[in-house]
C-alpha positions as CSV (number, residue, x, y, z in Angstrom):
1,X,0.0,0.0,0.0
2,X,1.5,3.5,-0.6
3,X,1.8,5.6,2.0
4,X,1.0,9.6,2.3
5,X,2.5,11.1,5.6
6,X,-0.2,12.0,8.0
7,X,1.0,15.6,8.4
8,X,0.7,16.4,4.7
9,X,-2.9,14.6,4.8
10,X,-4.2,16.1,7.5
11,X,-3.0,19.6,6.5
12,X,-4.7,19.2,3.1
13,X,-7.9,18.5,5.3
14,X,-7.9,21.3,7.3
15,X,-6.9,24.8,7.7
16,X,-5.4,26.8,10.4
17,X,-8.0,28.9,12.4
18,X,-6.8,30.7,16.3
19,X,-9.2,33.0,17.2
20,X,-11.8,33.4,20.3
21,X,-13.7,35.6,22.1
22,X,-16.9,35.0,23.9
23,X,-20.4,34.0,23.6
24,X,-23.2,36.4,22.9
25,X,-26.6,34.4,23.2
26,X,-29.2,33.3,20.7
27,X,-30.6,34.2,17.5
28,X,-34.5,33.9,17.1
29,X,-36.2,31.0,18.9
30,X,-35.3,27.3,20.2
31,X,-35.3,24.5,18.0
32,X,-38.4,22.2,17.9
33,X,-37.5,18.5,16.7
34,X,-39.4,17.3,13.1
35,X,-39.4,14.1,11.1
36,X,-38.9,13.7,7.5
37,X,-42.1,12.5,5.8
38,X,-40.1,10.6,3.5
39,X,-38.2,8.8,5.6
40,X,-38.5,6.3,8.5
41,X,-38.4,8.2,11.8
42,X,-34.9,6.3,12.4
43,X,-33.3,8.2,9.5
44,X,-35.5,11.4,9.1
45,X,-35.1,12.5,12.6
46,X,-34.0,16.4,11.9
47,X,-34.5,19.7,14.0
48,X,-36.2,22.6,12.8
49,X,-33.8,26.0,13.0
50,X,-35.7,29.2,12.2
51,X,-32.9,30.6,10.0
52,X,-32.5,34.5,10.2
53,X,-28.9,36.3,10.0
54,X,-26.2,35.1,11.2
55,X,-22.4,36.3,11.5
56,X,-20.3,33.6,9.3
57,X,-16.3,33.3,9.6
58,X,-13.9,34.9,11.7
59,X,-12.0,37.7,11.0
60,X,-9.0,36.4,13.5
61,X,-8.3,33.5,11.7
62,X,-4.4,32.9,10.2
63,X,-6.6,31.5,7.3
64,X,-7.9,34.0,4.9
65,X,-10.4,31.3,3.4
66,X,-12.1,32.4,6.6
67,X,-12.2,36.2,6.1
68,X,-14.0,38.5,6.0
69,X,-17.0,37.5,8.5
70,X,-19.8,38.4,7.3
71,X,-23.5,38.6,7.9
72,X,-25.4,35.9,5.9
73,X,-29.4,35.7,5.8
74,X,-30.8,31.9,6.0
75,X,-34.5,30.3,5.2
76,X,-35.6,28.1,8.1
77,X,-34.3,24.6,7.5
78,X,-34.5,21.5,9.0
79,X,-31.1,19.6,9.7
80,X,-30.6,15.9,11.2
81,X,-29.8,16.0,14.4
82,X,-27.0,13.6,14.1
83,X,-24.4,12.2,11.3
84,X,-25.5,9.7,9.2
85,X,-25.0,6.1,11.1
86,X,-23.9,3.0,9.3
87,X,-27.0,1.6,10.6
88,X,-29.1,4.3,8.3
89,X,-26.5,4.5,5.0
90,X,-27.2,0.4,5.5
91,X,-30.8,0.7,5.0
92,X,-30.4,2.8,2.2
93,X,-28.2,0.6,0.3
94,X,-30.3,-2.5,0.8
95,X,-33.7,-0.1,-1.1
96,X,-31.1,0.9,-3.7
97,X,-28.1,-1.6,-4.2
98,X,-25.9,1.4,-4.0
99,X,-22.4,0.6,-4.5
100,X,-20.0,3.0,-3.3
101,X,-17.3,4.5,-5.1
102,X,-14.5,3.3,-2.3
103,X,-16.3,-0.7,-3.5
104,X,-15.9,0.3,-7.0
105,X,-12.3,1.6,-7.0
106,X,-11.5,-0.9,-4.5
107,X,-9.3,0.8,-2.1
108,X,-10.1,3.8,0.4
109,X,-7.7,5.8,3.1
110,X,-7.4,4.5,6.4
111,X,-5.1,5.8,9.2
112,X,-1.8,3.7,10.4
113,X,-2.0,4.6,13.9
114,X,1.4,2.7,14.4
115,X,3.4,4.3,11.4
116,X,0.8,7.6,12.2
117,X,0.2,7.7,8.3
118,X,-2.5,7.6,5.8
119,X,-2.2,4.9,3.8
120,X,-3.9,3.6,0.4
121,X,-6.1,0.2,2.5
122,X,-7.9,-2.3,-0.5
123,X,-10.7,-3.4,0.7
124,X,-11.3,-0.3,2.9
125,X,-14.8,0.8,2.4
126,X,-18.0,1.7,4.3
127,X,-18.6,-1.8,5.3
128,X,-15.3,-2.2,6.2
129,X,-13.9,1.0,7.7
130,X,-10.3,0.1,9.2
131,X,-9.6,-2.3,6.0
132,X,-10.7,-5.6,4.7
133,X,-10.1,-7.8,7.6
134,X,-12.7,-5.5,9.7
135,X,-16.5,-4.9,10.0
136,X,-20.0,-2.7,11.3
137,X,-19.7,-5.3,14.1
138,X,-21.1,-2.7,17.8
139,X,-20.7,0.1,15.5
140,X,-24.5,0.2,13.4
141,X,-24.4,3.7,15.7
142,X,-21.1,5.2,14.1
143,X,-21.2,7.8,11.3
144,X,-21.3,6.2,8.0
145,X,-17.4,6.8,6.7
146,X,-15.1,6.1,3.2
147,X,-18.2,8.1,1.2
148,X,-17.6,10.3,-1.5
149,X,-19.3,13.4,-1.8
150,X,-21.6,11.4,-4.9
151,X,-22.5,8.4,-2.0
152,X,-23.5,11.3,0.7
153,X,-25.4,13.1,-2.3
154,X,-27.1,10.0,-3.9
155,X,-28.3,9.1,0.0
156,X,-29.5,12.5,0.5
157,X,-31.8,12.7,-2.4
158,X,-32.9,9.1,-1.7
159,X,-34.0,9.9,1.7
160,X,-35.8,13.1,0.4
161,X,-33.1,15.4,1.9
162,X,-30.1,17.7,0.2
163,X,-26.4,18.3,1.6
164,X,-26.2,21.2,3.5
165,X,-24.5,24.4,2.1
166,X,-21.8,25.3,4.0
167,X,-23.7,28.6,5.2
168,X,-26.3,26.2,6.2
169,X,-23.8,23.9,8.2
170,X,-21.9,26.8,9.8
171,X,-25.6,28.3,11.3
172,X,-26.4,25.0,12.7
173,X,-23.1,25.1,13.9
174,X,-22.6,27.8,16.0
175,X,-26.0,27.0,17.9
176,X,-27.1,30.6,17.9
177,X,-24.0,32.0,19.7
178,X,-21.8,34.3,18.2
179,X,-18.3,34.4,18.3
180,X,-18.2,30.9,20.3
181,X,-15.2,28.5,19.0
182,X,-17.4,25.6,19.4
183,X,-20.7,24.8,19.3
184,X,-21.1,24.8,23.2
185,X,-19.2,28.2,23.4
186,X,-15.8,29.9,24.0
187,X,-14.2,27.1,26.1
188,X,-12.5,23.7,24.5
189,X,-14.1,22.1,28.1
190,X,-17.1,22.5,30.3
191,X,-16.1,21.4,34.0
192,X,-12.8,19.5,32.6
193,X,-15.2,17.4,30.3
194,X,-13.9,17.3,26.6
195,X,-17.3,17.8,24.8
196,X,-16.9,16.6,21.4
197,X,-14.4,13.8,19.6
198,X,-11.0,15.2,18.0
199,X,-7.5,14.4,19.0
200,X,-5.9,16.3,21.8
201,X,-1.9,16.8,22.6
202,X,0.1,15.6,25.3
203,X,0.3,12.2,26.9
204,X,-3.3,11.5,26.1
205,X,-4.4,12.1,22.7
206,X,-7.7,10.2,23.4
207,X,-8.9,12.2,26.8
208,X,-11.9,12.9,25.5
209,X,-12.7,9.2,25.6
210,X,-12.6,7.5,22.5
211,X,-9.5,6.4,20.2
212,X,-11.4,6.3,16.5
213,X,-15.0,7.3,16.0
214,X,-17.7,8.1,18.6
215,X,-21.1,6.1,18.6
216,X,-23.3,9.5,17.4
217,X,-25.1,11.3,20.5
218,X,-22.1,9.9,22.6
219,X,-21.3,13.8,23.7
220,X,-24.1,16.2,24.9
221,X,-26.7,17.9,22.6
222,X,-25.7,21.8,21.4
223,X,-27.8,24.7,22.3
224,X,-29.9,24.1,18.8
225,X,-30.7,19.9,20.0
226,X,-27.8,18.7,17.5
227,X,-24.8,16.6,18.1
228,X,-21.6,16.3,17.0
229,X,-21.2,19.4,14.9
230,X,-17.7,19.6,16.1
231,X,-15.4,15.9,15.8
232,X,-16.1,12.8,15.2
233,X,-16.3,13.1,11.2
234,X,-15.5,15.5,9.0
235,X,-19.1,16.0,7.1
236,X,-19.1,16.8,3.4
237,X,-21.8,19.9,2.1
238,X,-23.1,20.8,-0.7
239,X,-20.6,23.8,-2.3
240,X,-18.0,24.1,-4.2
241,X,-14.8,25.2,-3.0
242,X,-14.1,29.2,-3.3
243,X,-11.1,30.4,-1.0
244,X,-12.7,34.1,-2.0
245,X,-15.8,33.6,-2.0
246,X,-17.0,35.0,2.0
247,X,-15.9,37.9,0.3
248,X,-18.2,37.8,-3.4
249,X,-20.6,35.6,-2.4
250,X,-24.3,36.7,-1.7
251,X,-25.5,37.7,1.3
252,X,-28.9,35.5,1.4
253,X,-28.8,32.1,1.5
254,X,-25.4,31.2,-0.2
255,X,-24.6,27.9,-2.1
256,X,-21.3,28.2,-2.9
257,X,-19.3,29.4,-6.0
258,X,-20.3,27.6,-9.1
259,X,-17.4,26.5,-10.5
260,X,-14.2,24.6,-8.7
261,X,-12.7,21.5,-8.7
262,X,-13.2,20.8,-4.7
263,X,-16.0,20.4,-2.2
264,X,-16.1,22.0,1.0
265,X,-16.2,19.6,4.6
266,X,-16.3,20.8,7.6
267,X,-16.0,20.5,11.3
268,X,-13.1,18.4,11.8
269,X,-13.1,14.5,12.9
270,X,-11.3,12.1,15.8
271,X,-8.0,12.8,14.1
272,X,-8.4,16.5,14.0
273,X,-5.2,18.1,16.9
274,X,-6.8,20.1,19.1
275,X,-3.7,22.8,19.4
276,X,-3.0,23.1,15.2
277,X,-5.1,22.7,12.1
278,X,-8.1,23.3,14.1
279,X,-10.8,21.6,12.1
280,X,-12.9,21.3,15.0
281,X,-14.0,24.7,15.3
282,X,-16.9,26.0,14.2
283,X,-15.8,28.7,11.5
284,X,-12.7,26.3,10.3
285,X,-13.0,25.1,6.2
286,X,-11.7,22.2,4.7
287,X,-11.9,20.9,0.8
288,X,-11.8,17.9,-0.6
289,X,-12.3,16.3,-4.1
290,X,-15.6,15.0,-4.4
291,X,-14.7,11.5,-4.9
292,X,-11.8,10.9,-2.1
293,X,-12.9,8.8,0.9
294,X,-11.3,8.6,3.7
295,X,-11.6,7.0,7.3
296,X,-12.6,10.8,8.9
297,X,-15.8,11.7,6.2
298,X,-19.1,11.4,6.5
299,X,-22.2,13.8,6.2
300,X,-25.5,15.2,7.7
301,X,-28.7,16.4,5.7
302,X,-30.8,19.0,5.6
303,X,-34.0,20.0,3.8
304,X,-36.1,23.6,3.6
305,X,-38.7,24.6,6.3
306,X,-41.6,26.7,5.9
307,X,-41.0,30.0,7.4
């Protein structure tokens, strides 16, 4: 297998954000939880945010991908409240006999925690996330991972549901604070507690309690009812890719530049350091191309809400 050194893999995945100041309170109302209609209640469970401006990026960070913040206007949406479980991207390939593009090429990218490497694994694929030799045995209630952007997009239009923009994502995101780090707020902890799933330095690089993924819901709920919008997996949305575009992009409701050969994820995963490339907070970009798949991707959906 041929090997790609973890520092250059995970500094293609995310980008260098320090910044911080302190929370400010809520936009508009709480969220109220809603089920798809076109979906069993196991898969379309969503919550309903009432959209509204919001204050996207952060002007502090080294990365200029993340400049200028900017107020952005959002419809009301609703979002799952959770990343898509292998338990759910299961059901949907038994309806549709989806095979995924890591079972058609063969091979996916799966982290050598002894060499600390990314490394080309055949027979790495949903089914089989830490190579061939492994399986969804205890882990139905994991995030669905080696999906390309097309297997996140063909199960989001089969379940009746779209990728999130990444205006969208960031919104849900930030949980109604502004300038918070982190879904929860300012703070990395909240009474010493770790509250999401990413790497941290020193001795311990699993103290927050797991060494790979997290079971979804394993951390508690943000201020808008949804989990894991920091960690765990990195989660692919809808856009394109524009490094410039915070600052020419529209103001309401922005999708993303319409050409560009990379998709945007975001929110950082297990592997994701907590003291550099700091993909775990809430205004941090990656990109990725649309049909890489990795050990640390997966995805959430979203659909539009009534006002």
């Amino acid at each position: 297998m041929g090997r790609i050194k973890s520092f250059v893999a995970i500094g293609l995945l995310v980008v260098t954000g320090v910044w911080g100041s302190w929370a400010w309170g809520l936009f508009r109302s709480e969220p109220t939880a809603a089920d798809s209609p076109t979906a069993p209640p196991e898969i379309g469970r969503m919550v309903r945010l009432a959209g509204g401006p919001f204050r996207m990026g952060n002007d502090l960070a080294n990365d200029p991908a993340e400049r200028p913040a900017h107020e952005v206007f959002l419809s009301p949406l609703l979002i799952d409240e959770h990343e898509v479980t292998n338990r759910q991207f299961a059901q949907f390939v038994a309806q549709t006999g989806m095979h995924t593009t890591a079972q058609q090429r063969g091979w996916s990218y799966v982290f050598d925690r002894n060499e600390q490497e990314w490394v080309r694994c055949d027979g790495a694929d949903w089914r089989h996330p830490g190579g061939p030799d492994t399986s969804l045995d205890g882990r139905d209630d994991s995030p669905v991972v080696h999906v390309s952007w097309y297997d996140a997009t063909a199960y989001a239009r089969w379940s009746g549901k779209q990728l999130p923009t990444e205006a969208q994502w960031e919104y849900a995101a930030r949980s109604g604070l502004r300038d918070a780090n982190f879904p929860w707020g300012r703070e990395e902890r909240i009474d010493g507690r770790y509250q999401a799933n990413y790497r941290q330095h020193g001795k311990d690089p699993w103290a927050d309690g797991f060494e790979g993924l997290a079971p979804v819901k394993s951390y508690p709920a943000s201020r808008f009812a949804l989990y894991d919008m920091s960690g765990n997996v990195w989660e692919w949305c809808a856009d394109r890719y524009g490094e410039d575009y915070y600052g020419t992009g529209p103001r309401e409701d922005p999708a993303g530049p319409d050409e560009g050969p990379l998709r945007v994820i975001r929110g950082g995963s297990w592997l994701s350091p907590e003291n550099y490339c700091l993909g775990h907070h809430v205004s941090t970009r990656g990109k990725r191309p649309a049909e890489e798949t990795s050990q640390h991707v997966g995805f959430r959906c979203v659909r539009s809400a009534e006002r």
